[in-house]
C-alpha positions in Angstrom: 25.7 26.4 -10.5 25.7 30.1 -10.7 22.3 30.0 -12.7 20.4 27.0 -10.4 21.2 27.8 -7.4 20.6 31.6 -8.0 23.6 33.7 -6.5 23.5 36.9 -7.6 19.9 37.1 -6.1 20.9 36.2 -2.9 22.2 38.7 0.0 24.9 37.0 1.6 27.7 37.6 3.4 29.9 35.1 1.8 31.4 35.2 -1.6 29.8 33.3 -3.7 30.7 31.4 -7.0 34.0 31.0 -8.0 36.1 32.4 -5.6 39.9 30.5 -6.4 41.0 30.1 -10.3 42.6 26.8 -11.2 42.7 25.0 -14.6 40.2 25.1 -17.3 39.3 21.5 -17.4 37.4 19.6 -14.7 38.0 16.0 -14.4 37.2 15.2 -11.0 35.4 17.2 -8.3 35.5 17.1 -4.8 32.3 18.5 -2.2 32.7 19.7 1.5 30.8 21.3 4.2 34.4 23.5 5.0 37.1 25.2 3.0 39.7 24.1 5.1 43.4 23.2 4.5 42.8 19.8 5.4 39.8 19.5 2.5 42.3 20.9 -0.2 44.8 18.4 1.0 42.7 15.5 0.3 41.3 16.8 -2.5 45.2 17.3 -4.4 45.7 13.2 -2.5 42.4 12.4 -4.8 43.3 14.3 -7.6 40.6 16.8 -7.6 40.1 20.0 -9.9 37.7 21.9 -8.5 36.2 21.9 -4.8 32.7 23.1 -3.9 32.0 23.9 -0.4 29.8 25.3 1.9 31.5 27.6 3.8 34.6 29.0 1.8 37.2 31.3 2.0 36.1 35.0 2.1 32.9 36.7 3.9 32.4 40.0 3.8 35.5 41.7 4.3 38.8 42.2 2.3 41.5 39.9 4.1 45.2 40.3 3.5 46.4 36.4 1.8 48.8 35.4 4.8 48.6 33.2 7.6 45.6 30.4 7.5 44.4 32.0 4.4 47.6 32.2 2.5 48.4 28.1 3.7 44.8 27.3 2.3 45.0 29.1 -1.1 48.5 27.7 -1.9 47.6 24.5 -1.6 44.7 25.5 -4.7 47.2 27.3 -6.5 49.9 25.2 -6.6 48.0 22.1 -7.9 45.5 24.0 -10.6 42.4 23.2 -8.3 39.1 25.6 -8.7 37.2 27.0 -5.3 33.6 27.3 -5.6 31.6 28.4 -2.5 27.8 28.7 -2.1 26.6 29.2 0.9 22.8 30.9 1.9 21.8 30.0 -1.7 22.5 26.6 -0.9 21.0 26.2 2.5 17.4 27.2 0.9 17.1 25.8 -2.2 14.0 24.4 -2.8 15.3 20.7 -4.1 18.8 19.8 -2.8 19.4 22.8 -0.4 20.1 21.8 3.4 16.9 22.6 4.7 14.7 21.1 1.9 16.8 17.7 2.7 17.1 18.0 6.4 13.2 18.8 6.5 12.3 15.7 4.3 13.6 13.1 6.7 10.1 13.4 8.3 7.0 12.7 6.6 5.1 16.2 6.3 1.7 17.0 4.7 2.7 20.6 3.7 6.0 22.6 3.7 6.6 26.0 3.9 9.3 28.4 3.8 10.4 29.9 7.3 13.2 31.8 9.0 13.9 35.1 7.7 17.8 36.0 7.3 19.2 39.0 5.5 16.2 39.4 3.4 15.3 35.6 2.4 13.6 32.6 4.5 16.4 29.9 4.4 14.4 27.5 6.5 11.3 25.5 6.5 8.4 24.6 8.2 6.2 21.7 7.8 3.4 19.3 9.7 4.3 16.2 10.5 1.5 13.5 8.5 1.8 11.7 12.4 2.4 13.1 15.5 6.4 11.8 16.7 7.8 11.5 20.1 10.5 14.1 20.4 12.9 11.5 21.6 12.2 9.8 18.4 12.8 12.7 16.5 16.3 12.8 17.7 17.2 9.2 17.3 16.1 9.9 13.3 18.2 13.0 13.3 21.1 10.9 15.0 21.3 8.2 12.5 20.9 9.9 9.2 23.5 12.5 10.0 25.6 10.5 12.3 25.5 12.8 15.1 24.7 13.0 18.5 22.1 16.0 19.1 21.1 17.8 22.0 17.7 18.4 23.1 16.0 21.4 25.2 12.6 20.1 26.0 10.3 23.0 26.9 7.5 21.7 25.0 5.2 19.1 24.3 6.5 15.4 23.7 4.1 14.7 21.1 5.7 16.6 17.7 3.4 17.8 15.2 4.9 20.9 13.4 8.5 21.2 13.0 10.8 24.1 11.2 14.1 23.3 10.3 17.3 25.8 9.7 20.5 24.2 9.5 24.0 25.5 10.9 23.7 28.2 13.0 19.5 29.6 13.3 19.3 30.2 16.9 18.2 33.6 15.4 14.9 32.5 14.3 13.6 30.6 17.7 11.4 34.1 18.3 9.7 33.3 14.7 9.5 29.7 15.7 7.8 30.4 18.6 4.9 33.1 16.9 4.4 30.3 14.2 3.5 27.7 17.5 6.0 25.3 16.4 6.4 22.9 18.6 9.9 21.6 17.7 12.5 23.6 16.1 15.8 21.3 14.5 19.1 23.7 14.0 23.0 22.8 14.0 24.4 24.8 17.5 23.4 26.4 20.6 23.5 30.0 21.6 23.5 31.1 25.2 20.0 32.8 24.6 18.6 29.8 22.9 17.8 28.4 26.4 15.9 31.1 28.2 13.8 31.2 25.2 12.9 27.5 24.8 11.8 27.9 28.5 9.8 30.9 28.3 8.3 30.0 25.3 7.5 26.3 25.6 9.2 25.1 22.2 11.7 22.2 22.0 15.3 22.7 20.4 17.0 20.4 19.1 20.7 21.2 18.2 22.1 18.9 15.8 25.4 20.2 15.1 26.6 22.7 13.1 28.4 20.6 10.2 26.4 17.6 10.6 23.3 19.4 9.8 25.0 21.0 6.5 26.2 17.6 5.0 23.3 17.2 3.2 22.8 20.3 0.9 26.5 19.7 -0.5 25.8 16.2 -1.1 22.4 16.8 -2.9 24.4 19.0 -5.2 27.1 16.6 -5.9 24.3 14.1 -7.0 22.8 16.7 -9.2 26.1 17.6 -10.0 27.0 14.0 -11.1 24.1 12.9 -12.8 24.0 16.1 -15.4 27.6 16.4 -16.0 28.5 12.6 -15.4 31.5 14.0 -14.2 33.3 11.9 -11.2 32.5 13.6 -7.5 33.7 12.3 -4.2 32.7 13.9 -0.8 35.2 14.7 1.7 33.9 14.2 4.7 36.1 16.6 8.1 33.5 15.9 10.8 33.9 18.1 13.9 31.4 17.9 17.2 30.2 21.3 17.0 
């Protein structure tokens, strides 16, 4: 995982690769959008020995182990289990990163990469082969990632070129908007998000946060899978945002 999906290249804020030691030997894995204490849980209940996530335990900053933390990392300790984060190097990787797979449940004649973010474009941009309603648009989002999105919509109904950035890329709408997209898909909202979908005439579509990063993890646990043909389960801890 280190080598394919390329973490030492990648300026991120979170920790990436191996971030909790357990045993040497993998028999089962588990994959999650969330380090959380309730993904450890049922990954001990379903005898897991390593868990990759999305978002793991440590980002940026030295935190003392009590509290949440300390709860979260006992539960690994305790029963041998392995952490492995990746997070920016797994939303834009070109074949089973989160925006690749979010961006290829549309038909698109080209894709690009978009949406520059501490020194890398995570996102993607592409044409759509037809020209979609946007309220279409959102019914396809809706049923692939189980969701229920929101919609600002300050542009045209008739969708041609979409960019996609998963999680949180309210921070990109500006480049969205000089590239004339005419729908941008991300996971939440920022306050600012709405004056500038109204000022410059671009739909938003917020898909949530978690819903929108499903994908990537579950690419990798098929790659995963299939080279190692190791047994992988994903643990699924929806939330609304």
């Amino acid at each position: 995982m280190d080598d394919e999906l390329k973490i030492k290249d990648i300026s991120d804020s979170s920790l990436n690769g191996l971030q909790v030691e357990g045993g040497e030997e993998i028999e089962k894995i588990a994959f999650a959008v969330d380090g959380s204490q309730e993904t450890f849980i049922k990954a001990k209940n379903s005898s897991c020995n390593l868990v990759v996530v999305h978002h793991g335990l440590f980002w940026g900053i030295q935190e003392p182990i009590t509290g949440i933390l300390y709860k979260r990392i006992k539960v690994l300790i305790e029963n041998g289990i392995s952490l492995y984060a990746v997070h920016l190097p797994l939303d834009l990787h070109p074949r089973f990163g989160n925006n690749i797979s979010l961006i290829n449940l549309f038909s698109t004649s080209y894709i690009e990469p978009f949406g520059k973010y501490q020194g890398s474009e995570i996102g993607f941009l592409g044409r759509l082969r037809e020209a979609i309603n946007r309220e279409e648009i959102v019914k396809i989002l809706d049923g692939r990632l189980n969701t229920s999105s929101k919609i600002l919509p300050c542009g045209k109904e008739k969708i041609e070129i979409i960019a996609v950035i998963s999680g949180g890329g309210c921070d990109c709408i500006n480049e969205a908007i000089k590239k004339k997209v005419d729908l941008f898909i991300t996971g939440e909202p920022k306050l600012f998000s709405f004056s500038l979908a109204k000022e410059g005439g671009i739909n938003i579509i917020f898909s949530g946060h978690y819903a929108t990063e499903t994908l990537g993890i579950k690419a990798l646990m098929q790659e995963i899978e299939k080279k190692f043909a190791i047994s992988c389960i994903f643990i699924d801890t929806p939330c609304w945002l």
